[in-house]
VEXSE-252855 format. One line per 5 residues: their letters; for each residue x, y, z of C-alpha. Coordinates in Angstrom, 2 decimals, decimal comma. Example, Ala and Ser with C-alpha at 12.3 -4.5 7.8 and 13.67 -1.06 7.14 Angstrom:
! VEXSE-252855
as) 12,30 -4,50 7,80; 13,67 -1,06 7,14
//
This chain:
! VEXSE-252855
xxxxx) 112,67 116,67 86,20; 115,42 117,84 83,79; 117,45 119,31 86,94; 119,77 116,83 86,45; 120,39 117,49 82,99
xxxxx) 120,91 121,14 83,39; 122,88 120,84 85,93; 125,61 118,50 83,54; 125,37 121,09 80,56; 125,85 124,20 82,62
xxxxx) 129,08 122,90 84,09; 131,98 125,12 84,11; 134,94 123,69 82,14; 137,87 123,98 84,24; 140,41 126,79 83,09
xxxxx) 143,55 124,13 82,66; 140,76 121,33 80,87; 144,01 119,48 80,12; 147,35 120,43 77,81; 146,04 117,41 75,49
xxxxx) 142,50 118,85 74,77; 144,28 122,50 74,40; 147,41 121,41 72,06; 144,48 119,30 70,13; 142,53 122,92 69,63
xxxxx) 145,54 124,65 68,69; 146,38 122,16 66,44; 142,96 121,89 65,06; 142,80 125,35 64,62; 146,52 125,78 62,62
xxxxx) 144,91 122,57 60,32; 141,90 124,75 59,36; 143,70 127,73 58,27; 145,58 126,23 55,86; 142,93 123,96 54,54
xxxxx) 139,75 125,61 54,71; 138,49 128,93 54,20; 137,05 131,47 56,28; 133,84 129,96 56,55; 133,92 126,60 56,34
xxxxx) 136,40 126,67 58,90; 134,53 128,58 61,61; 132,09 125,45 60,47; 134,95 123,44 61,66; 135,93 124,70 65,03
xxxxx) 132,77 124,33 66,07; 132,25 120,79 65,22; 136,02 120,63 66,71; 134,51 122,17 70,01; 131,43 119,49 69,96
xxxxx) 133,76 116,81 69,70; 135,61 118,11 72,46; 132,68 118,53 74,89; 130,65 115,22 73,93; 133,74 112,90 74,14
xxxxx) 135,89 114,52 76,36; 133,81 115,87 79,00; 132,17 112,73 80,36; 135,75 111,85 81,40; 137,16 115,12 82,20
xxxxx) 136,80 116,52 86,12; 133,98 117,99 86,97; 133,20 120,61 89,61; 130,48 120,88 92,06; 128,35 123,49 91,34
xxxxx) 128,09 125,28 95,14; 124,38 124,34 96,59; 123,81 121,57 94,24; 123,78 118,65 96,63; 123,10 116,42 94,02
xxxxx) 126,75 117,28 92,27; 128,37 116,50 95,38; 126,68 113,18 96,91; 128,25 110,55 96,17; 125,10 109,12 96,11
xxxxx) 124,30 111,11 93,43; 124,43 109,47 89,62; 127,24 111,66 87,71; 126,26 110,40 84,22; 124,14 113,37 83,39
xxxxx) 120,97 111,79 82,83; 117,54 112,23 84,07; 115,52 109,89 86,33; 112,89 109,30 83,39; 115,97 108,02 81,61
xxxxx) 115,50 103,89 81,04; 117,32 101,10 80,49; 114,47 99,93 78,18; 114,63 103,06 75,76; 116,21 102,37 72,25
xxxxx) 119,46 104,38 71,38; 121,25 105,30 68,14; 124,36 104,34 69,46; 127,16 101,66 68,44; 126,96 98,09 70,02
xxxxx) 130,29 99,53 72,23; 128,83 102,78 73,55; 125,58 101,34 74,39; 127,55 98,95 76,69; 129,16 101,69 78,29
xxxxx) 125,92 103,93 79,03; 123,10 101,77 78,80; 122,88 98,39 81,31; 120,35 96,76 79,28; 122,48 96,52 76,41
xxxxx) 124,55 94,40 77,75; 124,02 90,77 78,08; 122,68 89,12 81,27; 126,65 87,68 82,01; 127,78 91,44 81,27
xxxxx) 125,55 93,10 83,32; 126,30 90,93 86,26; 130,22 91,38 86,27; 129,39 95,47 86,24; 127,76 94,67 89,64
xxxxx) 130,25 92,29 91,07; 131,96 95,11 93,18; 132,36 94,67 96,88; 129,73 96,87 99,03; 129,92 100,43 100,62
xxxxx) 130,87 99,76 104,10; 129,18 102,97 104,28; 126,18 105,15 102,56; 125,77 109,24 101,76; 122,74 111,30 102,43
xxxxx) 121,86 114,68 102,78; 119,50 117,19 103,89; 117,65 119,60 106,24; 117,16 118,88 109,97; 113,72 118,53 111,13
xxxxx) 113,86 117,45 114,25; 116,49 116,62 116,90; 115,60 114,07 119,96; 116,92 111,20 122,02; 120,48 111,29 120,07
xxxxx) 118,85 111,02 116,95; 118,24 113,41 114,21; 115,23 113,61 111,28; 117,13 114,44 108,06; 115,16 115,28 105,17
xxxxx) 115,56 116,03 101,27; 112,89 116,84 99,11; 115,23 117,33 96,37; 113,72 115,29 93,33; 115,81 112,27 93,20
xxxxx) 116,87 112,15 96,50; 118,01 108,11 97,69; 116,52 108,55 100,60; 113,74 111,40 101,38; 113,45 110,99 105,04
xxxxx) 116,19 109,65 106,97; 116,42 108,76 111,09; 119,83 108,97 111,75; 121,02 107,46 115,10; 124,18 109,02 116,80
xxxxx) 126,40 106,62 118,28; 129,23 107,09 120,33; 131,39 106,21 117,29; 129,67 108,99 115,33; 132,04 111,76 114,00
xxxxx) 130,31 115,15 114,20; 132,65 117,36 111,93; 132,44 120,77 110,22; 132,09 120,38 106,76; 134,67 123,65 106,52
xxxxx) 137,94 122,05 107,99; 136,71 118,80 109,61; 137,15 119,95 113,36; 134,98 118,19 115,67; 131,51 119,40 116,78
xxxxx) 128,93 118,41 118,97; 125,39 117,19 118,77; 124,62 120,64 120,37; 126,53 122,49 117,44; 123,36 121,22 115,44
xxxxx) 119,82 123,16 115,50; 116,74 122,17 113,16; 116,79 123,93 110,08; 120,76 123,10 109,48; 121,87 121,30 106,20
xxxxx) 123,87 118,22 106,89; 125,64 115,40 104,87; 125,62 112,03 107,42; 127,66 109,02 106,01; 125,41 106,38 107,74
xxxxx) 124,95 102,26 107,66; 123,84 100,51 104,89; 122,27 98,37 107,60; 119,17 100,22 108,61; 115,95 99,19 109,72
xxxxx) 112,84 98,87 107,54; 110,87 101,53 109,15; 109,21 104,73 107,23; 111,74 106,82 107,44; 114,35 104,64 107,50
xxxxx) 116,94 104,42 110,63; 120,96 104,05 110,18; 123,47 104,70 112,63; 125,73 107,38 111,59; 129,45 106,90 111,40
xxxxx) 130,26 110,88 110,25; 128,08 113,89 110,28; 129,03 117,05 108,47; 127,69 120,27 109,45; 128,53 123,77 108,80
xxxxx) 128,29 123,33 105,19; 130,64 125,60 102,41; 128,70 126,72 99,69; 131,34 126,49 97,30; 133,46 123,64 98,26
xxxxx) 132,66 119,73 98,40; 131,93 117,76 101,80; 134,71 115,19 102,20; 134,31 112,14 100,84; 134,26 108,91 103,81
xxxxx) 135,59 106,17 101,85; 137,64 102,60 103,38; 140,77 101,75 101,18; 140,10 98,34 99,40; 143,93 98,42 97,70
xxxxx) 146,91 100,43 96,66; 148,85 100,20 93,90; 151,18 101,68 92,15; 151,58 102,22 88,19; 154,23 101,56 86,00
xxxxx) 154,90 105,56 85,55; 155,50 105,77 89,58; 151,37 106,80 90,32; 149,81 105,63 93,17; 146,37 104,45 92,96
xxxxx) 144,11 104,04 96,24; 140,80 102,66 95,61; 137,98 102,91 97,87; 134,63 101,42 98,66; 133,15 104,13 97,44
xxxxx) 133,71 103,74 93,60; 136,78 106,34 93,76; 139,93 105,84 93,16; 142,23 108,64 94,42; 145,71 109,45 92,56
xxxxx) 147,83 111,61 95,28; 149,49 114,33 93,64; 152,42 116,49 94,77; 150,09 118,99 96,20; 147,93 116,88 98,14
xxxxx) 147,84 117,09 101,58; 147,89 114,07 103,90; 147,09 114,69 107,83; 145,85 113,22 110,57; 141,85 113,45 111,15
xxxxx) 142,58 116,96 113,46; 145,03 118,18 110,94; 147,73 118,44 113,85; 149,88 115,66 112,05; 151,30 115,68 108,49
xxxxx) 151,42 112,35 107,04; 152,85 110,92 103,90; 150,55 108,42 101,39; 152,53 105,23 102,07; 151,55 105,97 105,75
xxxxx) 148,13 104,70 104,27; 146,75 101,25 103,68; 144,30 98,66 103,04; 141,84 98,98 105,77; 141,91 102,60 106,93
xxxxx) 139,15 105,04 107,06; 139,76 108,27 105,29; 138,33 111,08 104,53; 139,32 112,48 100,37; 138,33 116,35 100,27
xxxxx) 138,47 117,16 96,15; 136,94 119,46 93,71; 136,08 117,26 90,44; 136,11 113,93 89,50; 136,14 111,86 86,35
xxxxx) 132,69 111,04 85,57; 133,93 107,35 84,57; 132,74 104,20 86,87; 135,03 103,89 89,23; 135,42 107,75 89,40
xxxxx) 138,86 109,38 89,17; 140,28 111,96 91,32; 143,43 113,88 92,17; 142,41 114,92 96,13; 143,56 117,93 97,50
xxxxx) 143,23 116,41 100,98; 143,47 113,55 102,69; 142,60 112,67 106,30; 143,24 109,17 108,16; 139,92 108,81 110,30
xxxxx) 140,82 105,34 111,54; 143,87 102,73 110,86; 142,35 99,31 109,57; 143,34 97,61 112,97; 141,16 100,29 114,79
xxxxx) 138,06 99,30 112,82; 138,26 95,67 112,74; 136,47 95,51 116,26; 133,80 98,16 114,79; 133,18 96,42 111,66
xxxxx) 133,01 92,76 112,88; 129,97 94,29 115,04; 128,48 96,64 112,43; 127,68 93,48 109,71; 127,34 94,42 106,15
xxxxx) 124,24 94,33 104,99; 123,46 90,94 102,61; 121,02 92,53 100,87; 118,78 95,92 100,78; 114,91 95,56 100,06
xxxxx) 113,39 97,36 97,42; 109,58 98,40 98,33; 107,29 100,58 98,75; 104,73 102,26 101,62; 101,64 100,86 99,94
xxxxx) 102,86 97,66 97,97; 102,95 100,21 94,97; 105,96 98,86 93,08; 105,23 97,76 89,74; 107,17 96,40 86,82
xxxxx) 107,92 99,07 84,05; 109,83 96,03 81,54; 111,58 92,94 81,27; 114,11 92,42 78,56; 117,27 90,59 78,13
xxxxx) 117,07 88,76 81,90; 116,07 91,98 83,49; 113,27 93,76 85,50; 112,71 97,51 85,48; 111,16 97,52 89,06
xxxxx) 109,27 101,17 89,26; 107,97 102,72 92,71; 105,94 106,44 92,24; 105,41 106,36 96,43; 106,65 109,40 98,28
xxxxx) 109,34 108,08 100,23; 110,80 105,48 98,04; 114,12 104,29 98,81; 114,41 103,67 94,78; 112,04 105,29 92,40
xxxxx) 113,71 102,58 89,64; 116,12 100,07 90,25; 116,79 98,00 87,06; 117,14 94,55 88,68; 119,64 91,77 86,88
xxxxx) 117,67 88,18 87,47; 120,75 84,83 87,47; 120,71 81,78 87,60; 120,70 82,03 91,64; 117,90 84,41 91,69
xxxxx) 114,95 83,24 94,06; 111,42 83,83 92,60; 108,81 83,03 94,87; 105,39 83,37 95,62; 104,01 85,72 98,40
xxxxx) 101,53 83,46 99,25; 102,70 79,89 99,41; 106,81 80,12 98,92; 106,44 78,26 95,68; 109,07 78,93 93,03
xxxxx) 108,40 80,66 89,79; 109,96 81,33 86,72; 111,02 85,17 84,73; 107,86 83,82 82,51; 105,44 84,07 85,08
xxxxx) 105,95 87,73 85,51; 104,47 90,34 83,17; 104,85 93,97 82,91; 102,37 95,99 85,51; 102,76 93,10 88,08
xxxxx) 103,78 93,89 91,80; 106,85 93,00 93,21; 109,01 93,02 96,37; 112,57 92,63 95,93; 115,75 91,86 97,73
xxxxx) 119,21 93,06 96,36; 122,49 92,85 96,16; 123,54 96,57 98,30; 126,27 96,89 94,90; 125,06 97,87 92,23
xxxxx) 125,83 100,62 89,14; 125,45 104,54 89,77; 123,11 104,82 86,72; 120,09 106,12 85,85; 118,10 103,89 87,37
xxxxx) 121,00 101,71 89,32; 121,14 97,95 88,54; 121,52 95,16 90,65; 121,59 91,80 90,92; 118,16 90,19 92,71
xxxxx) 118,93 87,59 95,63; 115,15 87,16 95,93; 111,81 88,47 94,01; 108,21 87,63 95,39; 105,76 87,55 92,91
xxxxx) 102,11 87,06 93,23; 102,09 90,10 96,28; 98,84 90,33 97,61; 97,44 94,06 99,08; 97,35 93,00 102,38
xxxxx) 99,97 90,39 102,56; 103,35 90,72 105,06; 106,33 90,07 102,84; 108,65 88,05 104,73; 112,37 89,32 105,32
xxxxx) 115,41 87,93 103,53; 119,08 88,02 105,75; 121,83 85,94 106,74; 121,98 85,08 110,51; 124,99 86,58 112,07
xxxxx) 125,09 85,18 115,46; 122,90 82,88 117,68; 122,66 83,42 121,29; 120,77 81,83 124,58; 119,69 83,48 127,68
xxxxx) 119,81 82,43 130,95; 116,17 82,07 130,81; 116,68 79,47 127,77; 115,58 82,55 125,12; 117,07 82,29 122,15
xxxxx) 118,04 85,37 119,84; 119,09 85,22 116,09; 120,83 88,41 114,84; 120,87 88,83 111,54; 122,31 91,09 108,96
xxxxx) 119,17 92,99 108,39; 119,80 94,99 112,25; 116,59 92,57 113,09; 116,96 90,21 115,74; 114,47 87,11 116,14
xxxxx) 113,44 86,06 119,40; 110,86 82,75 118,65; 108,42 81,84 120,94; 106,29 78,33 121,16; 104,45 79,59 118,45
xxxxx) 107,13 79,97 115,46; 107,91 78,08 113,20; 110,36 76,80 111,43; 110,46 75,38 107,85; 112,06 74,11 104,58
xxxxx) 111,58 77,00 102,05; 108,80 75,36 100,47; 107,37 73,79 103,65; 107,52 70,42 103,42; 109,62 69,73 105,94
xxxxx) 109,54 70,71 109,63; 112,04 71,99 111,27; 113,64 73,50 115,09; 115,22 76,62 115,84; 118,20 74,46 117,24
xxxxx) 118,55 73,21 113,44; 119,53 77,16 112,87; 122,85 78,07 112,32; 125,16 81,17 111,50; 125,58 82,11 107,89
xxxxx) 122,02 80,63 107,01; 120,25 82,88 104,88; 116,85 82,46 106,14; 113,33 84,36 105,06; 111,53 85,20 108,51
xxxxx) 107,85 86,44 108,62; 106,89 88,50 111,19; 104,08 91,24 111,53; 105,53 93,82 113,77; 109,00 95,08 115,13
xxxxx) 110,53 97,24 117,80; 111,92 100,37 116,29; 115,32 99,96 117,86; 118,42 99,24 116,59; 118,32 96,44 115,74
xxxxx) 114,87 96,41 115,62; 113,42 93,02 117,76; 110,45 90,76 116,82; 108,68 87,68 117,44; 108,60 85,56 114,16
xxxxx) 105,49 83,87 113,02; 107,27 81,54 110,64; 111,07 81,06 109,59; 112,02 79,05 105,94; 115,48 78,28 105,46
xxxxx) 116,95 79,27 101,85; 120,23 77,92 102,23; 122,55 76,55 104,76; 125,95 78,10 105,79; 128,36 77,42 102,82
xxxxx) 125,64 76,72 99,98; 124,27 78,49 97,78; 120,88 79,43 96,66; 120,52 76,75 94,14; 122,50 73,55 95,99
xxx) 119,38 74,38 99,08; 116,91 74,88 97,07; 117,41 71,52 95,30
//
């Protein structure tokens, strides 16, 4: 359990740690000769040396440590601490530091800007191939921790099968079971044990002592006062090009140049350490334009970004571990859980509802050991456990009870035959029949699938689902939460 913890102390500090760290230990060291004698001063370099390592360390770069996948996911929390780690344990620390480190020390307004960021357009998983069929391959990580144990990922024609060496191009038949991969898939995936995602890159051939590119979208460039360029990512990364790093096409045949990058693209950022700070800082050795932000317009319009991710568990197992300060510890112990903790952050457009009947509730209804299903906001913090903000909690969650799903409908279409489809951000398509129907969200009022419309966020009920992508059901029931263009609250009312 303390893997995680080892891991951060027996980190390697790099050999050039930085010339302000090493005049600040010569200095130091010239200081406690003249003032100090022998003994006192060795007394003194070493609290000089614990300073050094507790305050500048958790910005400093850090390196992955070869086979330690957990060092180089980006999935991977780089804070140091260990998964029994809470939000809800009391700390020593100033009013300042506990903001920095601890999410439940900030206020409810706080903890909701540190959320606010836009979405991965894309997630990172790793593991060991178990099986190989039909285009899709059976990833798996048993590595305590892991986001995602078991993981179906589904090969496209858009995947990117690269060698995790020097990024040429491989083949689905380059891949055998037993093979460690890293797969950047979909954050939309279906709801399935083991999850499914379509994969956008799949790394094989492994190093064991260098870092798997990082698959990142730029979200903005700018440039510093000083001259240095700053391009941020979706993937909480901000990359400062330096005079060394290299900037090529995705083959490597074609040397670029960084202003030959913009908002939009697709890159890949191949780097040794990173600032452990949130967004995390690095100077990449390596970067490789995947796709130009024109190119992926078409692909991203038809891959929708997820509204929200649900947090649950194989055997309606998860169960509150707090509440303080406008938050829920949400704890799940089931093999398999997407998120053993997720700390979620309740607002003012938070949804709590009944399971049973829809009905609203309040934060005061719920008390510490009660089940809950979640739905959350897919950004959220890369601490120990990650926080979020909750679009919709169901209380009162009976054993046997189906809890309905929570998306935004992305598209309506008819058949020739007069069926109707509703796609929705979830990769879940509803096709109702005579027998669905189709609500207010707390049922009063009776409504018509032709009363539907795109950008509705929408909680369907259904009891069973092709496992396709996007999966395909039959609704029982569908409750409209809020129409296109209002929010939570305005509908509600």
């Amino acid at each position: 359990m303390n893997m995680g913890k080892e891991n951060y102390q027996n980190i390697p500090l790099p050999d050039g740690l930085s010339d302000a760290v090493q005049k600040g230990l010569k200095k130091g060291k010239r200081h406690m000769e003249k003032k100090w004698i022998a003994a006192i001063g060795t007394l003194a370099a070493a609290c000089v040396l614990g300073f050094v390592v507790l305050r500048v360390l958790p910005v400093s770069l850090r390196a992955p440590q070869g086979n330690d996948a957990a060092s180089q996911s980006r999935m991977a929390p780089s804070d140091g601490q260990t998964p029994e780690a809470t939000a809800f344990t009391a700390t020593e620390t100033t009013a300042e530091d506990s903001t920095e480190t601890d999410p439940s020390a900030a206020s409810p307004e706080d903890s909701t800007a540190a959320v606010e960021n836009t979405a991965p357009s894309s997630i990172r998983v790793y593991g060991t191939v178990t099986q190989i069929e039909n285009g899709q391959i059976l990833l798996e990580n048993d590595e305590e921790g892991a986001a995602y144990p078991q993981v179906l990922l589904n090969l496209t024609e858009d995947t990117l099968i690269l060698s995790g060496e020097d990024c040429s191009q491989k083949t689905l038949s380059d891949i055998a079971v037993g093979d460690a991969l890293y797969a950047d898939i979909s954050p939309a995936m279906t709801r399935s044990l083991p999850p499914m995602a379509n994969a956008f890159t799949v790394f094989c051939e492994i190093p064991e002592d260098s870092a798997v590119p990082t698959y990142a979208q730029i979200t903005d460039i700018s440039t510093d006062d000083d001259g240095t360029l700053r391009i941020t990512t979706d993937q909480e990364l901000i990359l400062i090009p330096g005079e060394d790093t290299s900037v090529l096409s995705l083959d490597g045949g074609e040397t670029l140049a960084a202003s030959d990058l913009a908002v939009g693209d697709t890159i890949l950022a191949k780097y040794q350490i990173m600032t452990m700070s949130i967004p995390a800082q690095t100077s990449p050795e390596e970067i490789r334009l995947v796709a130009k932000a024109s190119d992926t317009a078409a692909a991203e319009s038809a891959e929708n970004t997820t509204s929200s991710i649900r947090v649950f568990g194989a055997a309606n197992e998860i169960s509150i571990g707090g509440i303080k300060n406008g938050q829920i510890l949400l704890e799940n112990d089931e093999e398999g859980a997407a998120y053993p903790q997720v700390l979620l952050n309740i607002t003012e457009d938070t949804l709590i509802l009944s399971a049973e009947d829809y009905s609203q509730k309040a934060l005061s209804n719920i008390a510490v050991g009660d089940t809950l299903y979640a739905d959350i906001s897919p950004a959220m913090t890369r601490s120990i456990p990650p926080m979020s903000n909750a679009v919709v909690v169901f209380y009162e969650v009976a054993e046997d009870s189906v809890i309905p799903t929570c998306a935004q409908i992305t598209d309506i279409q008819t058949a020739d035959d007069g069926q109707v489809t509703i796609v929705t951000d979830q990769s879940l398509n509803l096709l109702p029949n005579e027998n669905t129907r189709v609500l207010s969200l707390d049922g009063s009022s009776e409504l018509s699938v032709s009363d539907l419309a795109i950008g509705d966020t929408i909680l369907a009920r259904f009891q069973i689902m092709t496992a396709s992508i996007p999966a395909q059901t039959n609704p029982e029931e569908i409750r409209v939460v809020a129409k296109a263009g209002d929010s939570q609250t305005t509908a509600v009312q």
